[in-house]
Each structure stands twice: as structure tokens, then as C-alpha cells.
C-alpha positions in Angstrom: 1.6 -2.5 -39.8 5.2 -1.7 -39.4 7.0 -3.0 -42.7 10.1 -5.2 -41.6 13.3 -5.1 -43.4 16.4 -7.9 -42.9 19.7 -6.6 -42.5 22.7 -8.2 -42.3 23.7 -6.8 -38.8 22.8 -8.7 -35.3 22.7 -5.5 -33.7 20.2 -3.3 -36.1 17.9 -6.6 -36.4 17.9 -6.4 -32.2 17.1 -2.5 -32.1 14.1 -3.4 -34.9 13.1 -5.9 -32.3 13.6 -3.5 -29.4 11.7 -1.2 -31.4 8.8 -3.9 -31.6 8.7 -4.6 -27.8 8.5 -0.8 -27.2 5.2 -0.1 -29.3 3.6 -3.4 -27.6 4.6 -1.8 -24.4 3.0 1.6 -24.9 -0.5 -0.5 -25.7 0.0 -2.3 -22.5 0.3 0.6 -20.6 -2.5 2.7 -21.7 -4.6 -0.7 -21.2 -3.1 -0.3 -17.5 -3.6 3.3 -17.3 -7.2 3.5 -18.5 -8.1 0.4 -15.9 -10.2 -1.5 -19.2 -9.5 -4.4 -21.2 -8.2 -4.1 -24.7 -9.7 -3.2 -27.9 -9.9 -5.0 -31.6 -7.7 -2.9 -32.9 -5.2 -3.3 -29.6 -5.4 -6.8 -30.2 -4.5 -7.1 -34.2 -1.8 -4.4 -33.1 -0.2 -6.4 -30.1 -0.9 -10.0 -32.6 1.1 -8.0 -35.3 4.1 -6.6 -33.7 4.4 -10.8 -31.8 4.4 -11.6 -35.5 7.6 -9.5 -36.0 9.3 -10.5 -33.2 9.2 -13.6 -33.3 10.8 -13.0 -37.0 13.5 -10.8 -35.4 14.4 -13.3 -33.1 14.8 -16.3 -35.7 16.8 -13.5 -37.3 19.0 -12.9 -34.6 19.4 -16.7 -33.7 20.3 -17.7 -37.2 22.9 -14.7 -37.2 24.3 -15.6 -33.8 25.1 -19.3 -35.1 26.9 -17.6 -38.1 29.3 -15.7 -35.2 32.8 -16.9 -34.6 32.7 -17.9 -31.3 34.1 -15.9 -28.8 37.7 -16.3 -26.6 37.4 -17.4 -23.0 37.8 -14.5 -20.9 41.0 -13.5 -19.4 41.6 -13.4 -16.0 39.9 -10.8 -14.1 37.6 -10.4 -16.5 33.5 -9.6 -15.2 32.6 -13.2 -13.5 28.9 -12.2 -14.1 29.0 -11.8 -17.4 32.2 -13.5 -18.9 32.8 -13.0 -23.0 29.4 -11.8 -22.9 28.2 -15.0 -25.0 27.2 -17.0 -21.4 24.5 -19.4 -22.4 21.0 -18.7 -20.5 20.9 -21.6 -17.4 17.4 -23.3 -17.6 15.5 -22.4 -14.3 14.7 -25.3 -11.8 11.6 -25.5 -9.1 12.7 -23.6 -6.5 13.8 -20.6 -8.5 10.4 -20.1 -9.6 9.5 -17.5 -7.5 12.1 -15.5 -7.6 13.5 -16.7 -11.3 16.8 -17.5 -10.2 17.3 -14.1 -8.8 19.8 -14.6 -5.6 18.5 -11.0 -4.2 16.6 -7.6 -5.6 20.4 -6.2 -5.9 21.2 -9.2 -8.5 18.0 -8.4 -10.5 18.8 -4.6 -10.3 22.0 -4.9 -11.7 21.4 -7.5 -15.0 18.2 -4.4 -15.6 20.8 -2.2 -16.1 23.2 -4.1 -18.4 20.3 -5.3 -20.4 19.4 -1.7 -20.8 23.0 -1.1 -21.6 22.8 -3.9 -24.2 24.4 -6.5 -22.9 23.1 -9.6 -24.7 24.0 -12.2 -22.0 22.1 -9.9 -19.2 18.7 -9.4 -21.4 18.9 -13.0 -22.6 18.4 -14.2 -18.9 16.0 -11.5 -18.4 14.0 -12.1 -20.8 13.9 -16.1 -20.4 13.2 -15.6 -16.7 10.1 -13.2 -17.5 7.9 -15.0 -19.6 5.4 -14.7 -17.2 5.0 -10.8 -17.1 5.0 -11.1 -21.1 6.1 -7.8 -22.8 6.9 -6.3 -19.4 10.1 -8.1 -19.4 12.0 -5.9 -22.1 11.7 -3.1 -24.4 13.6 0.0 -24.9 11.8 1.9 -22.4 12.5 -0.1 -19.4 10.2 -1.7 -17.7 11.4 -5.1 -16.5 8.8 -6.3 -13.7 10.0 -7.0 -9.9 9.5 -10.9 -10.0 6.7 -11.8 -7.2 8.8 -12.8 -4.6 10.2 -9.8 -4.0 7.0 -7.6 -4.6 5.6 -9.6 -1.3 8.8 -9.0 0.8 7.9 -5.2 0.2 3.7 -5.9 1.0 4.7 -7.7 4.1 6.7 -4.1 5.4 3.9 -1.7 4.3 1.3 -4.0 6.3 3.3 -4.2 9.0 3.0 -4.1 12.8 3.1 -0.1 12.9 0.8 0.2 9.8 -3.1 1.7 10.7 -4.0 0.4 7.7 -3.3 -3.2 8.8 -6.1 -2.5 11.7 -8.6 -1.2 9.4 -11.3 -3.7 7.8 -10.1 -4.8 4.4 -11.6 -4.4 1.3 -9.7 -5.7 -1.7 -10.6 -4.9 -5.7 -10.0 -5.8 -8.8 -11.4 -2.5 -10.3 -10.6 1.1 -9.6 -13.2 1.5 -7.3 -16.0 -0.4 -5.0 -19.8 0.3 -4.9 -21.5 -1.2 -1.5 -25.1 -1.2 0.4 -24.7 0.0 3.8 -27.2 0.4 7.2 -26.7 3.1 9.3 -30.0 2.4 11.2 -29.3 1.3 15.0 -31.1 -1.3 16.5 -33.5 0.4 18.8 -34.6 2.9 16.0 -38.2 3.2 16.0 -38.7 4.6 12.8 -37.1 3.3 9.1 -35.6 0.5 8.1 -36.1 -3.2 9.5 -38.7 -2.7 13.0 -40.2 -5.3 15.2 -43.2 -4.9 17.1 -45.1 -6.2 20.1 -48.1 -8.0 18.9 -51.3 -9.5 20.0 -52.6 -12.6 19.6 -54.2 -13.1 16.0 -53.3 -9.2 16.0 -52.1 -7.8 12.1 -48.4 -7.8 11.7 -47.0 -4.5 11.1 -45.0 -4.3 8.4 -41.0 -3.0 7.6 -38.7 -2.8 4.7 -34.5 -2.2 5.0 -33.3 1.3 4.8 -30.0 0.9 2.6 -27.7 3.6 0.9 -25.0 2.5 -1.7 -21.6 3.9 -0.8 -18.8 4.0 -3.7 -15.0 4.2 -3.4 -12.5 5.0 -5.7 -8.6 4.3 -5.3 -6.1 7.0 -4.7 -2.4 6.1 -6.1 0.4 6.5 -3.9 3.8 6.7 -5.2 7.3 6.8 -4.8 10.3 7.5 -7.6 13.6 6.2 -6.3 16.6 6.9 -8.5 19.7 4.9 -7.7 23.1 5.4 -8.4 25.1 3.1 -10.3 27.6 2.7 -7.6 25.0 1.6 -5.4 23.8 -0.7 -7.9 27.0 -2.1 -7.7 26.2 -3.0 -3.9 23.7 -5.5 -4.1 22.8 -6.2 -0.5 22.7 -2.1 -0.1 20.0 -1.5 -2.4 17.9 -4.2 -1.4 18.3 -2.6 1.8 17.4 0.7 0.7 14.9 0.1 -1.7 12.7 -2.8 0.2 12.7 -0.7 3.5 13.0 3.1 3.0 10.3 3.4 0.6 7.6 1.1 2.3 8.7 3.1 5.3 7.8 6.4 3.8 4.4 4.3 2.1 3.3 4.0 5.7 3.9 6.9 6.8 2.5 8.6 4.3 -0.8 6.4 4.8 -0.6 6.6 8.6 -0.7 10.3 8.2 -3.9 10.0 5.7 -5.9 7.6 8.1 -5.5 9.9 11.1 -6.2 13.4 9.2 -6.6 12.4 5.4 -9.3 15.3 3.2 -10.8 12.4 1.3 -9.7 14.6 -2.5 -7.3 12.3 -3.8 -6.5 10.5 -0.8 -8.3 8.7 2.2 -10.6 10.3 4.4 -9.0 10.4 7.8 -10.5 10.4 11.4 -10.3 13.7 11.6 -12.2 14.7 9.2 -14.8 11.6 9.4 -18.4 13.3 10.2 -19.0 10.4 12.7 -16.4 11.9 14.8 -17.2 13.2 18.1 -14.7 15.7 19.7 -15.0 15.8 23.7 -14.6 19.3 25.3 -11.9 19.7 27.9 -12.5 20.4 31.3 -13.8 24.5 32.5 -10.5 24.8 34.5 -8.3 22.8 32.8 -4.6 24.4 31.9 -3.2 24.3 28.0 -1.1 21.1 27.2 -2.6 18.8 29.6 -4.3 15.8 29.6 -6.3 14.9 33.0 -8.0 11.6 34.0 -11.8 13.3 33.2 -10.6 13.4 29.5 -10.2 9.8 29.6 -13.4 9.0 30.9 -15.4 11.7 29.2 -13.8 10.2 26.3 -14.5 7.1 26.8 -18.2 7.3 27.7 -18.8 8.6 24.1 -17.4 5.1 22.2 -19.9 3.1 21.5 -20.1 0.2 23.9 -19.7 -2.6 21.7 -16.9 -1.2 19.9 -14.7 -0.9 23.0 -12.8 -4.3 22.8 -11.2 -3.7 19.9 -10.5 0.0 20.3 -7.2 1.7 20.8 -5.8 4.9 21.7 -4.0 6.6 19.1 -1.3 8.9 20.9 1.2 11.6 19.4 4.2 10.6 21.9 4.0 14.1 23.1 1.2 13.5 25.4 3.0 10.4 27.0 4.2 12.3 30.6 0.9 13.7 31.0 -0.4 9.7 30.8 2.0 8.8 33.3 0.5 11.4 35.9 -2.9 10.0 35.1 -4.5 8.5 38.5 -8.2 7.3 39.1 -8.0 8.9 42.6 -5.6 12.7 41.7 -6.4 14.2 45.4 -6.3 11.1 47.5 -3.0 10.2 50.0 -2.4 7.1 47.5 -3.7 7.8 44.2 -4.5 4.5 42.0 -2.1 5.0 38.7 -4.6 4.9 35.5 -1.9 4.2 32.9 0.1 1.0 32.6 3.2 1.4 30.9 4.7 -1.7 28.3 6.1 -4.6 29.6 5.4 -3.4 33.0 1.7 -3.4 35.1 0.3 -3.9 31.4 2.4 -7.4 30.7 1.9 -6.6 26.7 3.8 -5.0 23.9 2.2 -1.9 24.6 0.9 0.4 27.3 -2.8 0.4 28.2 -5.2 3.3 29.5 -8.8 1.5 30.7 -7.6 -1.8 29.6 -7.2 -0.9 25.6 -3.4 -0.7 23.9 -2.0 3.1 23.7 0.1 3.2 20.3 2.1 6.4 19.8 1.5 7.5 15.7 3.8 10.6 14.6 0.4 11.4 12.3 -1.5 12.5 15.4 -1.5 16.1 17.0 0.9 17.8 18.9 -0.2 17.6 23.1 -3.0 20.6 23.8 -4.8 20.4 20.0 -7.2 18.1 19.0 -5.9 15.0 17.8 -3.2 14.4 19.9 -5.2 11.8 21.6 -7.7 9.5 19.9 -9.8 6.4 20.7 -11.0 4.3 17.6 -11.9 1.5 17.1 -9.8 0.8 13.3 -12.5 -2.2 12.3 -15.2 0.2 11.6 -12.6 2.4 9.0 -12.4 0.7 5.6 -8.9 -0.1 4.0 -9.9 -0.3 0.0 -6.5 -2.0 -1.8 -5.8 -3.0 -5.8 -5.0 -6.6 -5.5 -3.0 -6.5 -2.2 0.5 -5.2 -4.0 2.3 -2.8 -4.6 3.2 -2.6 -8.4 7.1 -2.1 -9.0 8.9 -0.7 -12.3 12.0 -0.2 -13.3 13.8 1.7 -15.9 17.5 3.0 -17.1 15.9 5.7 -19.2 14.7 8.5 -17.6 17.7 9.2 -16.1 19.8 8.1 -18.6 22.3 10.7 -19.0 23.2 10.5 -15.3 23.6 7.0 -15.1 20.8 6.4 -12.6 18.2 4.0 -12.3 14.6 4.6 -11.6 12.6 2.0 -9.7 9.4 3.6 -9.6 6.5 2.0 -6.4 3.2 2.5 -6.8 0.0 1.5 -4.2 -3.5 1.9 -5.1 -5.4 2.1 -2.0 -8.3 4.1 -0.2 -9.5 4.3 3.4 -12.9 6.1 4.5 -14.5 5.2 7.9 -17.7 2.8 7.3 -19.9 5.5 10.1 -21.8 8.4 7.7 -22.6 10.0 11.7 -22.6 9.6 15.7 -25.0 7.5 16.8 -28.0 8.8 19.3 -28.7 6.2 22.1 -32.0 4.9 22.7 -31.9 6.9 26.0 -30.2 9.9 26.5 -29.2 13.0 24.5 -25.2 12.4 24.3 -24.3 11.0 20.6 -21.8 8.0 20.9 -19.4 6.5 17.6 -16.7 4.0 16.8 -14.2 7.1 17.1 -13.8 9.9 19.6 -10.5 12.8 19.6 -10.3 15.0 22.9 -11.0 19.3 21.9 -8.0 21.7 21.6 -7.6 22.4 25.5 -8.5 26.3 26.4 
């Protein structure tokens, strides 16, 4: 246990109470880190250092009452922090969510005079964070994004563009998700649940399930955003920046991992899914084309039921080759196979056999395989920590430039729920929830 010491000066009593906040901090964060709960010894440590805060602080309070009290500021003086002795406004109802907070760019800036020890700027960060507990303050940063604004971000990473918004969601509390899983079909004759003809009085034949456990584990994606202090200075510009440029590269970045993702340290993409099946182009077709036989070869090898909620996944590349599509190529009047948006389709976005065509920069350039794919999304799993993305901030790390660092980070995994292609009760072609078209010749 840390020994405390009084001194006679406000300043040194804050920095030993800074000091305090730090070390309870550090505990929190390997808690965090290591994904467990925390130990005895974490405990008496976290109840010890509360101990001397809270003596710090009737320290501090009882030296504050002792100061003379300060001149009203002259004109022209900082209106956000005038005489630097403001007294902290108690927060009403509808503040709660955002603590009072008028926008992200309001919040950034008291983080960085409470960091550069402004008393009037911690003292409202540090009443309006009670929630997040020792995450509010502290010498090493770390005052937490209040809720509100953590949402606005969520709400742009699962946004209309996202892939991982179309996948099945899976949400956990750990770092990783153990399920039982049947990849028997129905008219399997052999393994897992069967049914049987029977005669009358005949002896039941007799079945068990044929399960296998699947486990996932969370890949962290981040993003380190330094800012400027000039920018900080611009409130509306770096809510701007920070609440759309980094979800924007977040989806991207996860876009890019559902279509063609390893699965080491990141999602497993379509790609590379085993359950793929990869149609081979036509004997005489030219490079960089697409022809109508694709279409159909490829989509005669989707499982039927799956269909209705498929979509074609398009690099935008490919899009003139769609638009020369026809059901009928050598006839007089050839029938057009691709509706464009907002035209013969009536919807958002263009359609090829009835099912939406969404251009993805993630997907292949036109003539290699992946430039065109039909999935249907609801059969790949979306695994997420708690459905946010957790958001830090800190003066520190780059201190000497005058910077802050707001650091984003999403726990998430994706892996499609197929182990393999499907064999149909009759016939030899395989069939699956997701099908790409071969590099053409």
C-alpha cells in the first residue's frame, strides 16, 4: 500500500491523486486485456487506492475553500472556462445520455484541458463520468466516449453498405462462442436424425443427431486517429471526421474480410469458405466477360431455398458487361436480363434473376474469380463483443506534438455457418448458400 503524505500544496495533493487514478487504471486495464474478472489481490488494491482518493479529494476540497477567490474574468477572456474556478452545473434528465455534452467536439476539447490540468475542465469530467468509474480520469488518459455518441458511430459501421449487417448475428459477452451445428441434409440416408417407411406393427428403426461443436474467437479491429489541436479547436470538424472517416474505413476493412478474409486473425471470407463452389466459364468464352450462361450456370448451383434472400455481390467493373446481358443474345429482339436501379427494377438497386446486384470494392477485378458472387449473407455468421465499438482517448501518447489520440476498437468475427457444398438427393452437381464464377480463360 502506497504510503500517503499531506502537503500543503493543492496542486502536489492533485498529482498524488492523479497518481492514484493511474495505478487503479492500469488494474482495469489488464482486467480488460486478459477478458476475466478480477482477482483478491485486484480487489484490496483497487479498494486501497479508493481509500486514498477519496482522502486526496477531502484534501483538495478543504484547500480549495482556504483559496482567495478568484477575479471575474476580463473581457475576452476563454467563455468556456472563465477564471478557471467555474462551479460544476448539476446534470438534468435529458443530458443523461450524453452528460451534458452539446457534441463529440465539446467532449474532445474539455479531454484535452483536463489533461492539460485545467481544474474547471476535469471537474466536469469527472462529475459527468461516474458511470465509467476510473475510466473518467487519470494521468494516462483515458476518459470514456459517453454512450450516446459510441451508438452514433455503431449505427455508421452497420450501415446500409455494411456486409456485416446482412450476415446472421451472433452477439457475446466473451471472447469467443462455442456452438452445436447439423450439416446433415434432409434427404440424407445415412447419419444423423432418419425416418423410415414402416409396416404396420413393424419395429421402428432407430436414429440419433449427428452434431459437431464449432468455436469462434474475436478478431480486434482498430483504428488510432491522432488529431490536431487546431482541429480540436473545430468542434463540428472533428465530430465530422472522427464519427465518419473511421467507421468508414471499419467497414471497409470488414467488407474486404467477409468477401476474401484468411480466417488467421480475421474473418474467414467467401472466398476462402470450403462450402464455396466456383462455376467454370464457358469453352469459348473471351477474357473479361461475363455472358448470360454464367448467370444461369451460377445460379443453378445456389441452393434452392436459399435464393430469396440471396444477392449478387459485384466489383463495379463487371457492370457494362451486365448491361449486355440478354436471355435471348442471337435473337432479332433480345429480352434484357439485367434491370438497372430505379428503372425496370423499381428498387434501390439493380436486379439480375429477380435478386438485388450490390457493387462491393472488396470483390475482384472483371475476368478473376470473385468479381461476381451470389450469396446468400444469412447463412455467414457475424460474431460481435457487445454490439460497440469501444472508444478511448488520450493527450499522452502524443504529448510532445500536441495531438490527441482517440483510439476505436471493434471486436468482431465472421465465418460462414456451411463446413461444405451440399450433394442433392438426385444428381451429381454439389449446390451451397454461396457460388463465385472461375477466372475466365
Amino acid at each position: 500500500m502506497h504510503n500517503i503524505t499531506m502537503s500543503a500544496n493543492v496542486d502536489d495533493v492533485r498529482a498524488k491523486r492523479d497518481a492514484a487514478l493511474a495505478r487503479a487504471e492500469t488494474i482495469r486495464e489488464k482486467v480488460t486485456n486478459d477478458d476475466r474478472e478480477f482477482s483478491d489481490d485486484e480487489l484490496k488494491q483497487l479498494e486501497q487506492i479508493a481509500s486514498e482518493v477519496e482522502r486526496h479529494g477531502k484534501v483538495i476540497a478543504a484547500l480549495d475553500k482556504l483559496t482567495p477567490t478568484k477575479t471575474a474574468p476580463k473581457s475576452g477572456s476563454d467563455p468556456i472556462n472563465p477564471g478557471n474556478r467555474a462551479p460544476v452545473q448539476p446534470r438534468i434528465p435529458t443530458d443523461i445520455k450524453t452528460h451534458g455534452f452539446n457534441s463529440f467536439g465539446e467532449f474532445a476539447i474539455y479531454c484535452r484541458r483536463a489533461g492539460a490540468g485545467e481544474s474547471e475542465a476535469l471537474n466536469r469530467l469527472l462529475n459527468v463520468a461516474t458511470t465509467y468509474g476510473s475510466e473518467a480520469a487519470g494521468a494516462d488518459g483515458g476518459f470514456a466516449v459517453p454512450p450516446d455518441f459510441r451508438a452514433q458511430i455503431w449505427k455508421k459501421v452497420m450501415g446500409e453498405d455494411s456486409l456485416l449487417s446482412r450476415a446472421t448475428p451472433f452477439v457475446t459477452g466473451a471472447n469467443s462462442i462455442t456452438f452445436p451445428k447439423d450439416e446433415t441434409t434432409p434427404w440424407q440416408t445415412s447419419g444423423g436424425v432418419l425416418v423410415y417407411w414402416e409396416n404396420e406393427a413393424g419395429q421402428v428403426s432407430q436414429s440419433k443427431p449427428n452434431l459437431q461443436l464449432e468455436t469462434c474467437r474475436l478478431n480486434k479491429l482498430m483504428a488510432l486517429v491522432p488529431v490536431s489541436e487546431e482541429l480540436l479547436e473545430d468542434a463540428p470538424g472533428i465530430e465530422s471526421y472522427l464519427q465518419v472517416k473511421a467507421p468508414e474505413k471499419m467497414t471497409a476493412k470488414l467488407n474486404t474480410s467477409i468477401i476474401r478474409g484468411t480466417g488467421v486473425g480475421q474473418p474467414r471470407g467467401i472466398l476462402n469458405s470450403p462450402s464455396l463452389i466456383s462455376v467454370a466459364a464457358e469453352a469459348s468464352q473471351d477474357i473479361n466477360t461475363i455472358v448470360y450462361k454464367n448467370i444461369v450456370n451460377m445460379w443453378s448451383r445456389m441452393y434452392a431455398p436459399c435464393r430469396s434472400n440471396a444477392v449478387w455481390l459485384i466489383n463495379q467493373d463487371i457492370e457494362p458487361q451486365l448491361f449486355n446481358l440478354a436471355f435471348r443474345e442471337d435473337a432479332t429482339s433480345p429480352v434484357p436480363a439485367y434491370m438497372p436501379a430505379n428503372g425496370l427494377s423499381a428498387s434501390p438497386y439493380a436486379t439480375l434473376m429477380g435478386r438485388p446486384v450490390v457493387p462491393v470494392e472488396a470483390c475482384s477485378t472483371l475476368g478473376t474469380t470473385g468479381d461476381i458472387i451470389f450469396a446468400d449473407l444469412a447463412q455467414y455468421m457475424g460474431l460481435t463483443k457487445g454490439q460497440q465499438i469501444r472508444t478511448d482517448v488520450s493527450m499522452h501518447l502524443y504529448f510532445d506534438q500536441a495531438l490527441m489520440a482517440f483510439r476505436f476498437i471493434f471486436r468482431v468475427h465472421g465465418q460462414p455457418l456451411w463446413g461444405s457444398a451440399i450433394t442433392p438427393e438426385n444428381g451429381s452437381n454439389t449446390r451451397s448458400w454461396a457460388v463465385a464464377l472461375d477466372t475466365r480463360p
